[in-house]
PyMOL commands that place a pseudoatom at each C-alpha (Angstrom):
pseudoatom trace, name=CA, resn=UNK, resi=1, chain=A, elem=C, hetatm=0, pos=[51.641, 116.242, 117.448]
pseudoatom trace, name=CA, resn=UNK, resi=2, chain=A, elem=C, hetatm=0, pos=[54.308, 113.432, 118.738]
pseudoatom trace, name=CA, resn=UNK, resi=3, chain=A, elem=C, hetatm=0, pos=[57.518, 112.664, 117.534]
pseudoatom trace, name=CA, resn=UNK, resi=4, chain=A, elem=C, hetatm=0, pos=[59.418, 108.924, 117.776]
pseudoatom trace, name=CA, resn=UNK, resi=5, chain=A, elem=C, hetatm=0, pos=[63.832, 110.062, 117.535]
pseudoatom trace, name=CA, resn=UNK, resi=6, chain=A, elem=C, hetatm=0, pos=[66.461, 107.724, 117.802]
pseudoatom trace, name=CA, resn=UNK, resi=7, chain=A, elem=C, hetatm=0, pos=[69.422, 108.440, 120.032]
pseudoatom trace, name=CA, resn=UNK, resi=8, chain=A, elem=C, hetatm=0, pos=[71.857, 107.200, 121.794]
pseudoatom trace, name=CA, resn=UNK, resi=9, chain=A, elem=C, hetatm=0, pos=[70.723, 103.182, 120.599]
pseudoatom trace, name=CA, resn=UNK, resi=10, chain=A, elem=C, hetatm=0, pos=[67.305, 104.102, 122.409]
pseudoatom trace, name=CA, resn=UNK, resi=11, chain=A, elem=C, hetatm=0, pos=[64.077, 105.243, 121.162]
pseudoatom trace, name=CA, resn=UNK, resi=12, chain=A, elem=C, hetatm=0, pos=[61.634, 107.965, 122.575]
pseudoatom trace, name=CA, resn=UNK, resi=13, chain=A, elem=C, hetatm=0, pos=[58.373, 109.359, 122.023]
pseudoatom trace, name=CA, resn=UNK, resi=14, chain=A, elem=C, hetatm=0, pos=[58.064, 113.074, 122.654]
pseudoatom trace, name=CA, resn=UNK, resi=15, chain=A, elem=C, hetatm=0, pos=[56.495, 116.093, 122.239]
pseudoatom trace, name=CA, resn=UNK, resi=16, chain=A, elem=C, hetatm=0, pos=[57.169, 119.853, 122.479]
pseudoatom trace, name=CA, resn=UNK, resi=17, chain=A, elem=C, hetatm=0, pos=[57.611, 120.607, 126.230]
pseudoatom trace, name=CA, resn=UNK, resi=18, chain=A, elem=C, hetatm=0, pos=[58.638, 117.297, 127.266]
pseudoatom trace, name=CA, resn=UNK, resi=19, chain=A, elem=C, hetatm=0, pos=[61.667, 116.852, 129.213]
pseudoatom trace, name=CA, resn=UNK, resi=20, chain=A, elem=C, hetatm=0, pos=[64.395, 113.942, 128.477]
pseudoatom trace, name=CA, resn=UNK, resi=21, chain=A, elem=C, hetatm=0, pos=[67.232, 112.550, 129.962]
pseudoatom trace, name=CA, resn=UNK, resi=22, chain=A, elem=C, hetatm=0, pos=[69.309, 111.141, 127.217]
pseudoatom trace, name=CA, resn=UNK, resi=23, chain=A, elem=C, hetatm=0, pos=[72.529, 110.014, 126.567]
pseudoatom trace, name=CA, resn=UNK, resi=24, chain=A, elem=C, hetatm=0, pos=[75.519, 112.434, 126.715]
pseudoatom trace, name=CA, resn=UNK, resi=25, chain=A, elem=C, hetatm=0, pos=[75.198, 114.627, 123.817]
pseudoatom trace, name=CA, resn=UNK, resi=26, chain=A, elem=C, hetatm=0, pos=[78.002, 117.550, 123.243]
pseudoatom trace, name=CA, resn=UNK, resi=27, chain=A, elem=C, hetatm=0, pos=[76.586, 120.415, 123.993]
pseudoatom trace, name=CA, resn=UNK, resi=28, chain=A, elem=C, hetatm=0, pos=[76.649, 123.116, 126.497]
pseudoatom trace, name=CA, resn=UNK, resi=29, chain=A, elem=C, hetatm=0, pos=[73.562, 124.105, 128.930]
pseudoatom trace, name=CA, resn=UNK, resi=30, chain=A, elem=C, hetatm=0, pos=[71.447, 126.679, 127.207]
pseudoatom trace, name=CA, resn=UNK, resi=31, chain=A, elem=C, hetatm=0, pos=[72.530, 125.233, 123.814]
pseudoatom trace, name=CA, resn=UNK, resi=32, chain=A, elem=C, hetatm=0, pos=[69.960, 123.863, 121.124]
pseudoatom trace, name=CA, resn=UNK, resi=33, chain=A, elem=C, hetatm=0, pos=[70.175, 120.786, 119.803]
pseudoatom trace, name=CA, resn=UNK, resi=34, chain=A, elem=C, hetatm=0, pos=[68.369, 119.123, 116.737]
pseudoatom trace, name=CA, resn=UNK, resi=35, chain=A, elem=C, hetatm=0, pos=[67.786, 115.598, 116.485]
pseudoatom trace, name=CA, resn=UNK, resi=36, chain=A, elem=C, hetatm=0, pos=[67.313, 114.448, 112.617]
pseudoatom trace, name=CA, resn=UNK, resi=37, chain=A, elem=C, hetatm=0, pos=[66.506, 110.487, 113.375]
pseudoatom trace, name=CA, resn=UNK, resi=38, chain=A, elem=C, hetatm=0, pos=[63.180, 110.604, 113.879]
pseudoatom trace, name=CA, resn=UNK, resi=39, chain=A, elem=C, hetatm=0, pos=[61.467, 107.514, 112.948]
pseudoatom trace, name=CA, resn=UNK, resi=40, chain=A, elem=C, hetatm=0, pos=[58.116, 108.594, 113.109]
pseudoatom trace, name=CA, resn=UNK, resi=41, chain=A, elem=C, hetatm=0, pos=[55.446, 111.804, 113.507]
pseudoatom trace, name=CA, resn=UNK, resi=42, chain=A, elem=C, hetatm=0, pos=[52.407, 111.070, 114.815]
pseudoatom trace, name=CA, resn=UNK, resi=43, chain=A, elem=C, hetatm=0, pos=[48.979, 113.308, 114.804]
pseudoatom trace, name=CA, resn=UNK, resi=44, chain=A, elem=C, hetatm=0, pos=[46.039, 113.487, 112.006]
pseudoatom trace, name=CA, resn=UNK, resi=45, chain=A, elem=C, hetatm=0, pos=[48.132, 112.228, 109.749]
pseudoatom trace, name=CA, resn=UNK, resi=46, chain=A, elem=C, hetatm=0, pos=[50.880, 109.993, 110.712]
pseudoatom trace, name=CA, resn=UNK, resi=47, chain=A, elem=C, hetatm=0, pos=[54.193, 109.384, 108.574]
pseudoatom trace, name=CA, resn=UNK, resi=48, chain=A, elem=C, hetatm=0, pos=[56.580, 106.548, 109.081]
pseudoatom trace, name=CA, resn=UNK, resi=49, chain=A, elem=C, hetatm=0, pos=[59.886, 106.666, 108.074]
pseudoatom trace, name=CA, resn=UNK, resi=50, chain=A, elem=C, hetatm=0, pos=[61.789, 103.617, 106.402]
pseudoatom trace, name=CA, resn=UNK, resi=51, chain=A, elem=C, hetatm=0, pos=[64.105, 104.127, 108.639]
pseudoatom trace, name=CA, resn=UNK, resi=52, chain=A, elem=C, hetatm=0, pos=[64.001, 107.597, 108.748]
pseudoatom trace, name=CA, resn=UNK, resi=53, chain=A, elem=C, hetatm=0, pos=[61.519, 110.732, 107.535]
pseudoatom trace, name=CA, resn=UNK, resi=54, chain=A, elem=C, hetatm=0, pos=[63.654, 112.835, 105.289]
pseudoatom trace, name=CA, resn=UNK, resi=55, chain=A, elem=C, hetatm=0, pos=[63.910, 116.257, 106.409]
pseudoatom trace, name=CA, resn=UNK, resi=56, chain=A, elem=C, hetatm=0, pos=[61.983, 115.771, 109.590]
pseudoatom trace, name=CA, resn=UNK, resi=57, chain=A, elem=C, hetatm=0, pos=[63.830, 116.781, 112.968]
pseudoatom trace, name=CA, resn=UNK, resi=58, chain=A, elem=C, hetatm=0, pos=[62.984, 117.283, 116.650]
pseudoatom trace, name=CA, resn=UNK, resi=59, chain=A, elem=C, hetatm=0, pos=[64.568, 120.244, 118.224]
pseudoatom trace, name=CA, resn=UNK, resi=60, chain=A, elem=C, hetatm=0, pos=[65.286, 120.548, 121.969]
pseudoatom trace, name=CA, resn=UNK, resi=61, chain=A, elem=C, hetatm=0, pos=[67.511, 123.152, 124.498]
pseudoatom trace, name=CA, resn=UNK, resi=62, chain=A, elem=C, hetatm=0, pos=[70.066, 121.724, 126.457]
pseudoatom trace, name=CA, resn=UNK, resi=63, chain=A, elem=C, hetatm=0, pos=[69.201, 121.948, 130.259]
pseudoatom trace, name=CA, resn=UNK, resi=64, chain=A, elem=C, hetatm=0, pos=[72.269, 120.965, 131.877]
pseudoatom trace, name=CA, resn=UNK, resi=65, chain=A, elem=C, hetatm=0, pos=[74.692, 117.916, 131.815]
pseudoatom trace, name=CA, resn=UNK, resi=66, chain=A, elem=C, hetatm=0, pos=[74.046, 115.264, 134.766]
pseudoatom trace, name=CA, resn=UNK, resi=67, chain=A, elem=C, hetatm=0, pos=[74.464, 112.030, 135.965]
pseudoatom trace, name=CA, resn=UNK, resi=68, chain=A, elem=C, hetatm=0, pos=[72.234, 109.047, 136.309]
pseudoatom trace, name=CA, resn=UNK, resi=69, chain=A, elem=C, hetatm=0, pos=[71.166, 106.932, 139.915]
pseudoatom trace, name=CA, resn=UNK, resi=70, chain=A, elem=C, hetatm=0, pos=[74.096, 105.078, 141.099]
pseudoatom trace, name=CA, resn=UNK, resi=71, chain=A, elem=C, hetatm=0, pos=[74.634, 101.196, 139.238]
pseudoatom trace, name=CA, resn=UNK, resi=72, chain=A, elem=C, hetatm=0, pos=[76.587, 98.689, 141.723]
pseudoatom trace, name=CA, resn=UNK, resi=73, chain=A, elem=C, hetatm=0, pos=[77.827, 96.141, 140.703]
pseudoatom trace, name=CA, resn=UNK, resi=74, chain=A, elem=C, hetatm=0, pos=[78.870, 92.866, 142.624]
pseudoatom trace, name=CA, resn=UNK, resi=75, chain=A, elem=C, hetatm=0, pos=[81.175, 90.312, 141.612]
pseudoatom trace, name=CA, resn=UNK, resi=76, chain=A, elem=C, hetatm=0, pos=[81.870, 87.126, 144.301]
pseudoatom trace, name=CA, resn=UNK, resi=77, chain=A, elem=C, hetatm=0, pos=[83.967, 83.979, 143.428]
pseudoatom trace, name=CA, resn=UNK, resi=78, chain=A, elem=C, hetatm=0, pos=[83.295, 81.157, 145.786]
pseudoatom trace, name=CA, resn=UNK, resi=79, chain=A, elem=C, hetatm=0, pos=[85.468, 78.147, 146.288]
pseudoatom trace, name=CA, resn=UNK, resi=80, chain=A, elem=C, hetatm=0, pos=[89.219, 78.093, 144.839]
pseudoatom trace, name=CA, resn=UNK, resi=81, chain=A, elem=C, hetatm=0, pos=[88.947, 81.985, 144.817]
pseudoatom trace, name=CA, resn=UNK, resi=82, chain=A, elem=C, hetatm=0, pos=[87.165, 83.149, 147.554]
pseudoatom trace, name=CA, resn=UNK, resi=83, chain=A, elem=C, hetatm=0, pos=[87.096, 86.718, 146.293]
pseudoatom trace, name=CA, resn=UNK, resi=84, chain=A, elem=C, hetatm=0, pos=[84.781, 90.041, 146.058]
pseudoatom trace, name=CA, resn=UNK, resi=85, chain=A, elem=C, hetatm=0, pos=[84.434, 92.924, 144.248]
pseudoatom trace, name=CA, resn=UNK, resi=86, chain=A, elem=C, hetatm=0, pos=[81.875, 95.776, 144.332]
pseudoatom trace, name=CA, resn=UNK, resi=87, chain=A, elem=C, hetatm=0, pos=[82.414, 98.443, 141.320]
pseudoatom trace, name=CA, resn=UNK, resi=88, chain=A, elem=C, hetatm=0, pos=[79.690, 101.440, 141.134]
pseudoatom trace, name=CA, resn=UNK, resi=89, chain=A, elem=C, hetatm=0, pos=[78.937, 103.384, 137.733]
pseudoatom trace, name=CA, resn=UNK, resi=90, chain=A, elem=C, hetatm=0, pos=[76.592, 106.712, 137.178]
pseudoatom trace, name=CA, resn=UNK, resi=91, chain=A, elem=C, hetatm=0, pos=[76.169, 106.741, 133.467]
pseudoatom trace, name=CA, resn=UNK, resi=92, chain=A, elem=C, hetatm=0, pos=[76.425, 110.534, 131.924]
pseudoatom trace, name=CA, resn=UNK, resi=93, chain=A, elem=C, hetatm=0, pos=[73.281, 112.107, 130.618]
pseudoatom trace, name=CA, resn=UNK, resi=94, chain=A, elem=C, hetatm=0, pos=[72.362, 115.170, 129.187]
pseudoatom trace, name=CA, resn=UNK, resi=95, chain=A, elem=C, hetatm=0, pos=[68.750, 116.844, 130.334]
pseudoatom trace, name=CA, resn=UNK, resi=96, chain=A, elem=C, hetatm=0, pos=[66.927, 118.238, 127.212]
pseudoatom trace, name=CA, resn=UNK, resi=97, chain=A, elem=C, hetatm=0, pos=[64.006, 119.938, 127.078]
pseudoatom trace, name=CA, resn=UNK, resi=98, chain=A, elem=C, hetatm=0, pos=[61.833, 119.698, 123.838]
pseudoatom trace, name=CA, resn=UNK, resi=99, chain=A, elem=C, hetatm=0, pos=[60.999, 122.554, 121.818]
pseudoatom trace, name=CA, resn=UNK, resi=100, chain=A, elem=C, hetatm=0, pos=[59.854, 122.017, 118.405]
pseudoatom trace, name=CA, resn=UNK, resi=101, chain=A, elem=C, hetatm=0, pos=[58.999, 119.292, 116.025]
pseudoatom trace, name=CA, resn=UNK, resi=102, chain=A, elem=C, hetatm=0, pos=[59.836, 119.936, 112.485]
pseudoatom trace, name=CA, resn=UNK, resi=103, chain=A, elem=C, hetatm=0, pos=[58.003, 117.965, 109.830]
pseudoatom trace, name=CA, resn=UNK, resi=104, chain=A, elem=C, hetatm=0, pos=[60.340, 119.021, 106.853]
pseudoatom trace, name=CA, resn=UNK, resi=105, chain=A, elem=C, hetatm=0, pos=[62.858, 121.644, 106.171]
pseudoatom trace, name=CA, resn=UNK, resi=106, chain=A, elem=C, hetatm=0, pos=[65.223, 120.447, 109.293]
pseudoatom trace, name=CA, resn=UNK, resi=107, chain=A, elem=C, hetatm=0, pos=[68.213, 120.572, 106.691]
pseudoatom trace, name=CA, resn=UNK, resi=108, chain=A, elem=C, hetatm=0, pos=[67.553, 124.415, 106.236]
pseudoatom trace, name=CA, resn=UNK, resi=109, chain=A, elem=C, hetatm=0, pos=[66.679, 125.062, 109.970]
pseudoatom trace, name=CA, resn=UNK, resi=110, chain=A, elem=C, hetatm=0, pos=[70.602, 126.041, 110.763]
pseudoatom trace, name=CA, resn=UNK, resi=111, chain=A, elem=C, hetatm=0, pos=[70.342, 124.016, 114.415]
pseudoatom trace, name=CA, resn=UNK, resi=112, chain=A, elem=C, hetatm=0, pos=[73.254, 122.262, 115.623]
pseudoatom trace, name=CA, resn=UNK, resi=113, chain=A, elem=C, hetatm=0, pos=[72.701, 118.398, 115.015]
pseudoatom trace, name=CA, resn=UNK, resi=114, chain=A, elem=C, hetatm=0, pos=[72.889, 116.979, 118.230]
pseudoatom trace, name=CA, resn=UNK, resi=115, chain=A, elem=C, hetatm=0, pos=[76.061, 114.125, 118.192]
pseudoatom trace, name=CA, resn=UNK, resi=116, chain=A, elem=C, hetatm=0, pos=[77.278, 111.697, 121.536]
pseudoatom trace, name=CA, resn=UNK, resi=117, chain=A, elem=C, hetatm=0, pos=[80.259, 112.409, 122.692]
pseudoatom trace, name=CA, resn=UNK, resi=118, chain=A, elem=C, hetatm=0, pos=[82.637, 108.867, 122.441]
pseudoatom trace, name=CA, resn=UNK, resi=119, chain=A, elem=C, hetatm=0, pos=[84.046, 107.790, 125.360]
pseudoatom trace, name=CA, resn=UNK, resi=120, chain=A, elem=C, hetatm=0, pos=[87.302, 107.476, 126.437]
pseudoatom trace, name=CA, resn=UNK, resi=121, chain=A, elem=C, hetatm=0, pos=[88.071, 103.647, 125.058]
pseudoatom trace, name=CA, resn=UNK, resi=122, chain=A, elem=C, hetatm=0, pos=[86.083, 104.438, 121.946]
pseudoatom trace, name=CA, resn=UNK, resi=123, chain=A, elem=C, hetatm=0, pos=[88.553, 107.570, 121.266]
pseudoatom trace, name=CA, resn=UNK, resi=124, chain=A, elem=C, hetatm=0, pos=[91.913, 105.213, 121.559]
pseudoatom trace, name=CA, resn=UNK, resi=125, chain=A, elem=C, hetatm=0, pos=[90.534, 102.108, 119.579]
pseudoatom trace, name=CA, resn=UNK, resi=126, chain=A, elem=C, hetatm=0, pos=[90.147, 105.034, 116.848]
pseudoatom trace, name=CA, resn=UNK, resi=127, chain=A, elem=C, hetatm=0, pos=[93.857, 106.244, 117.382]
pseudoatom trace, name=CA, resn=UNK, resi=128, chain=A, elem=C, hetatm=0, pos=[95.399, 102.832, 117.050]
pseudoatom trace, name=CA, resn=UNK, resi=129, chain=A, elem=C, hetatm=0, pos=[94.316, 102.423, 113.734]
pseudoatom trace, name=CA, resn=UNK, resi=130, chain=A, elem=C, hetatm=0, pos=[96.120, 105.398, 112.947]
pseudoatom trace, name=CA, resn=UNK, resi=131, chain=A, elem=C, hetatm=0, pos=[99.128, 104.580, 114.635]
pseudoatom trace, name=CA, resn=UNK, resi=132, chain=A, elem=C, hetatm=0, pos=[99.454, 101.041, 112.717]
pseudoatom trace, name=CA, resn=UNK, resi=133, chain=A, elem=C, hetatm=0, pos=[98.696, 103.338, 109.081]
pseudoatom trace, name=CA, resn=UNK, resi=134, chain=A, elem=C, hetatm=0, pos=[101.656, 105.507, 110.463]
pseudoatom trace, name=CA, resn=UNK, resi=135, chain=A, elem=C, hetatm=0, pos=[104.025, 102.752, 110.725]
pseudoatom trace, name=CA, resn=UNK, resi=136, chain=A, elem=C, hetatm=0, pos=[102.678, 100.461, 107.698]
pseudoatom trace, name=CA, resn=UNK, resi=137, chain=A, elem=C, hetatm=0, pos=[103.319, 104.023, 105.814]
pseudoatom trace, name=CA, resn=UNK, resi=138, chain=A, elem=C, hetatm=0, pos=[106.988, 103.691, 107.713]
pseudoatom trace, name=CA, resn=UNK, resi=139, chain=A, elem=C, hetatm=0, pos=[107.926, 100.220, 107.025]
pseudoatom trace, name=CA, resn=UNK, resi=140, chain=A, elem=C, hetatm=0, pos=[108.442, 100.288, 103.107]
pseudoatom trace, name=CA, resn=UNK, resi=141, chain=A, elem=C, hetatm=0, pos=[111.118, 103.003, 104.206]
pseudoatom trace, name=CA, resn=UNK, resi=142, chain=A, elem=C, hetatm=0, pos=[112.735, 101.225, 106.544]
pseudoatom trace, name=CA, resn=UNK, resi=143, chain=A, elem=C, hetatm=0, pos=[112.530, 97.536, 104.653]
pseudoatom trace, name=CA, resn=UNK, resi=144, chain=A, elem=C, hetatm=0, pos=[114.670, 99.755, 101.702]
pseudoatom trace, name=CA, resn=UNK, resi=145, chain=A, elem=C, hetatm=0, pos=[117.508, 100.447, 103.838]
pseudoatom trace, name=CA, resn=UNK, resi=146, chain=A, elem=C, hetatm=0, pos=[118.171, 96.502, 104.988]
pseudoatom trace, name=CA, resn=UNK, resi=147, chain=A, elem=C, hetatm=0, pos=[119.398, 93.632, 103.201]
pseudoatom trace, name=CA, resn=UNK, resi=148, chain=A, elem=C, hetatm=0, pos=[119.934, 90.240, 103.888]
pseudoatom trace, name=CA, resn=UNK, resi=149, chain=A, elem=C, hetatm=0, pos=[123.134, 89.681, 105.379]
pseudoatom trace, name=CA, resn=UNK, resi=150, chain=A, elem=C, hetatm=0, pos=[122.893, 86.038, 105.574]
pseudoatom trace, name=CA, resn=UNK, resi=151, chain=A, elem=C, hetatm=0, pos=[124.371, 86.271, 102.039]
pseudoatom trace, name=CA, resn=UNK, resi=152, chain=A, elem=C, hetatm=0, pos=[127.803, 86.941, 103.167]
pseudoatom trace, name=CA, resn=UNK, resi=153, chain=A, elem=C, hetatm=0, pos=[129.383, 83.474, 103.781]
pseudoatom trace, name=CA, resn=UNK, resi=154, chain=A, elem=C, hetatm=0, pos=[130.010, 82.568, 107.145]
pseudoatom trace, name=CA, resn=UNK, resi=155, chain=A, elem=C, hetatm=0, pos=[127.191, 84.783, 108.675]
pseudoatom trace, name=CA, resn=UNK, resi=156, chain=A, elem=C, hetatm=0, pos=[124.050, 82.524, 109.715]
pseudoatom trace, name=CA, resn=UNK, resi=157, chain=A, elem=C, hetatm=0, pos=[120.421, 84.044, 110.845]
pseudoatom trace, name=CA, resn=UNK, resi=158, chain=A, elem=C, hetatm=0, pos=[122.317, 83.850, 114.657]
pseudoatom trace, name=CA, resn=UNK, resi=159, chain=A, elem=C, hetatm=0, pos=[124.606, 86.212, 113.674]
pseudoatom trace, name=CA, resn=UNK, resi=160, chain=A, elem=C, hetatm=0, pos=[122.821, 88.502, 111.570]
pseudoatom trace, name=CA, resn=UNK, resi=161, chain=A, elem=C, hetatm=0, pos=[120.316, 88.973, 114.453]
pseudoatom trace, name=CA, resn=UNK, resi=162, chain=A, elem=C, hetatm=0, pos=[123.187, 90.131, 116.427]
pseudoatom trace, name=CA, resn=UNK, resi=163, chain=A, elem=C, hetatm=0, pos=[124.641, 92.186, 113.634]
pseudoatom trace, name=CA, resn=UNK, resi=164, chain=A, elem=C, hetatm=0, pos=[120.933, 93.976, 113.864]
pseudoatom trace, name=CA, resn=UNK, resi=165, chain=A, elem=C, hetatm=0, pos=[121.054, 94.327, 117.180]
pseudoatom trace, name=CA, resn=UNK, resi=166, chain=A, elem=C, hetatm=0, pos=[124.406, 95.976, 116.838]
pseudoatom trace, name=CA, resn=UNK, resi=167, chain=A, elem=C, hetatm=0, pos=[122.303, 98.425, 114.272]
pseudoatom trace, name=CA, resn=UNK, resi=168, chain=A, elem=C, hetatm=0, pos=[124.044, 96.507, 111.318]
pseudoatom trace, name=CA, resn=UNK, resi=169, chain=A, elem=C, hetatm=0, pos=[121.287, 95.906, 108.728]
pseudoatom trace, name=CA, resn=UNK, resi=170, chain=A, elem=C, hetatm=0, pos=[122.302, 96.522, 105.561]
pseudoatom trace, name=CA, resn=UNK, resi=171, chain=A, elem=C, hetatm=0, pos=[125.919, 95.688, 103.172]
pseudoatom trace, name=CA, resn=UNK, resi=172, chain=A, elem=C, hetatm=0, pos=[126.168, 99.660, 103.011]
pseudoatom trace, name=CA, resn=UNK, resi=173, chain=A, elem=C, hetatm=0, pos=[126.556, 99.792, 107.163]
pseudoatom trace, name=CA, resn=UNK, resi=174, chain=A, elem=C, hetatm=0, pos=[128.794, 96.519, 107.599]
pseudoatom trace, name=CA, resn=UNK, resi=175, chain=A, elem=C, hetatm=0, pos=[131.260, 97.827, 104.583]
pseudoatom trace, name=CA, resn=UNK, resi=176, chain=A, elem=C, hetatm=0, pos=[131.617, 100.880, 106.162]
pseudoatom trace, name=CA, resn=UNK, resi=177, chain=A, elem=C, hetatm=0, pos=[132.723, 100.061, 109.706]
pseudoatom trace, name=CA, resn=UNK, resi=178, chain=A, elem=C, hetatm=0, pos=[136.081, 100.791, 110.635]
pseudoatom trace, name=CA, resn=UNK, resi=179, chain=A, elem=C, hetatm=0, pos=[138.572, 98.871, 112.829]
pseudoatom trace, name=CA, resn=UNK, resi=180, chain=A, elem=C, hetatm=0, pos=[137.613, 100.693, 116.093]
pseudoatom trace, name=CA, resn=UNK, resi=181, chain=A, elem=C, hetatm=0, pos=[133.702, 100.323, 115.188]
pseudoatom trace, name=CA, resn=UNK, resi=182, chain=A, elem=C, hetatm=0, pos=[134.550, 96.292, 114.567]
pseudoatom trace, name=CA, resn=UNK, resi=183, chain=A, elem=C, hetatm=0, pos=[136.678, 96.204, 117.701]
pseudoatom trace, name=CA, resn=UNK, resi=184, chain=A, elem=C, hetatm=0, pos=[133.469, 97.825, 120.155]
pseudoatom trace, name=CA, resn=UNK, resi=185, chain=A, elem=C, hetatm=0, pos=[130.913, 95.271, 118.713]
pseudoatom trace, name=CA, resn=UNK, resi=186, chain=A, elem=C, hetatm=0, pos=[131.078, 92.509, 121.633]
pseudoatom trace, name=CA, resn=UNK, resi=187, chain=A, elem=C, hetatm=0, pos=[127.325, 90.885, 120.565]
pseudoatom trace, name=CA, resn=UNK, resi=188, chain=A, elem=C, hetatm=0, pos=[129.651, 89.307, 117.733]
pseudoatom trace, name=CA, resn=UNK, resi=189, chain=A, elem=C, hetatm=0, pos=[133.088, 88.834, 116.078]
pseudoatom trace, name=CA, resn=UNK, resi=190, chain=A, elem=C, hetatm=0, pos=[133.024, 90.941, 112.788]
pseudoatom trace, name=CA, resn=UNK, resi=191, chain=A, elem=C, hetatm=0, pos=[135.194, 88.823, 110.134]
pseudoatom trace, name=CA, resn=UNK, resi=192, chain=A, elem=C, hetatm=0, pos=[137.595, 90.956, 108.105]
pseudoatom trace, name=CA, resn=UNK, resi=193, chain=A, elem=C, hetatm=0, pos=[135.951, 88.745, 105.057]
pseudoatom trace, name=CA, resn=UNK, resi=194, chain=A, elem=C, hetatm=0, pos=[132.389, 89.495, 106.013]
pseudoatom trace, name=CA, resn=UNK, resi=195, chain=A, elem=C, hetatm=0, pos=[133.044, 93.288, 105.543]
pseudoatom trace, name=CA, resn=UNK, resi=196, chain=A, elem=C, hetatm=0, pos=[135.192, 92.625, 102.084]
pseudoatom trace, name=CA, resn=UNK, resi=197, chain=A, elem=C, hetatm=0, pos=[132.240, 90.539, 101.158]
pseudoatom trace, name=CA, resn=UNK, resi=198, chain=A, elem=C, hetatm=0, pos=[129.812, 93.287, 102.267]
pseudoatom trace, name=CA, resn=UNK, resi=199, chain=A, elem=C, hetatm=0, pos=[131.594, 96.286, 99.726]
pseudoatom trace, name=CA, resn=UNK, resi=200, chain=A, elem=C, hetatm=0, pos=[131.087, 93.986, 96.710]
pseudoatom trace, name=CA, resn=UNK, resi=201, chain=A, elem=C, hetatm=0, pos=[127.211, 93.047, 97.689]
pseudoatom trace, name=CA, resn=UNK, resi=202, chain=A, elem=C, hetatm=0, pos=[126.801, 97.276, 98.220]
pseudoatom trace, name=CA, resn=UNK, resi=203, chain=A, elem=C, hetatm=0, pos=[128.239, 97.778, 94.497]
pseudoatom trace, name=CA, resn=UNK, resi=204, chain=A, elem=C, hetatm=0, pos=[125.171, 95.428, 93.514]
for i in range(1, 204): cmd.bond("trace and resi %d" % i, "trace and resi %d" % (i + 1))
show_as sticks, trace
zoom trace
């Protein structure tokens, strides 16, 4: 009896015995693995999945984690650039050795389903979703504690930018600044009007 699994975007025929070298699973050496996209099981009565056979599963030990034959690779610009570069790569496998084929009851077996581990790139791209949900999540918070100080006569977008960068963003902040606050502000010349003007747009 044959098996056809799926993993790691590639394909392979095997049976009980056989040894693979696939792509990096996580898993130790001496570990078993099961691998439940199987696409096909072959013998005196073959099934086809559509994609894959419900319940079926190949199961395999771990032998040890390795690397694959050495991949150079050789970049030359001629002409205007005149430059070289030589960059070498040994993809990371895993060495399994097959065990068992299950035809059904792979859900009940209790066998570790055997997963990639993402690389390195793959793990950030995932983080920096997070990061932007973290400061979407952030931004209603902080777009409640500014207003639009353009309102206040005499102060144009120029000099609300540098009231901002001065860490004046909001009617509540400008009203509140004292003469010696006013006085240390060199990015711009606080008006005695613009902070009378500022109290009444805080009252609402």
């Amino acid at each position: 009896m044959f098996a056809v699994l799926k993993t790691g975007g590639k394909q392979y025929k095997v049976q009980a015995g056989d040894v693979l070298r696939v792509e990096k699973l996580a898993a130790d050496a001496g570990e078993k693995v099961q691998f439940n996209d199987v696409l096909m099981l072959g013998g005196d009565a073959p099934v086809v999945g559509a994609p894959f056979i419900d319940g079926a599963a190949v199961q395999a030990e771990v032998i040890e984690q390795i690397k694959g034959d050495k991949v150079i690779k050789f970049v030359k610009r001629r002409r205007k650039h005149s430059s070289k570069r030589t960059v070498g790569h040994r993809q990371k496998l895993t060495l399994v050795k097959i065990t068992d084929i299950l035809p059904s009851g792979a859900d009940k077996s209790g066998v570790k389903a055997a997963t990639g581990s993402a690389p390195a790139g793959e793990v950030a791209k995932a983080a920096k979703p997070a990061k932007k949900a973290a400061a979407k999540a952030e931004a209603p918070a902080a777009a409640a504690a500014t207003d639009d100080l353009t309102k206040i006569t005499g102060v144009g977008p120029a000099a609300a930018k540098k009231l901002a960068e001065a860490g004046i963003e909001s009617f509540a902040a400008l009203a509140a600044l004292s003469d010696e606050q006013i006085a240390a502000i060199e990015t711009v010349k606080v008006k005695p009007e613009w902070v009378e003007q500022a109290k009444e747009l805080a009252k609402g």
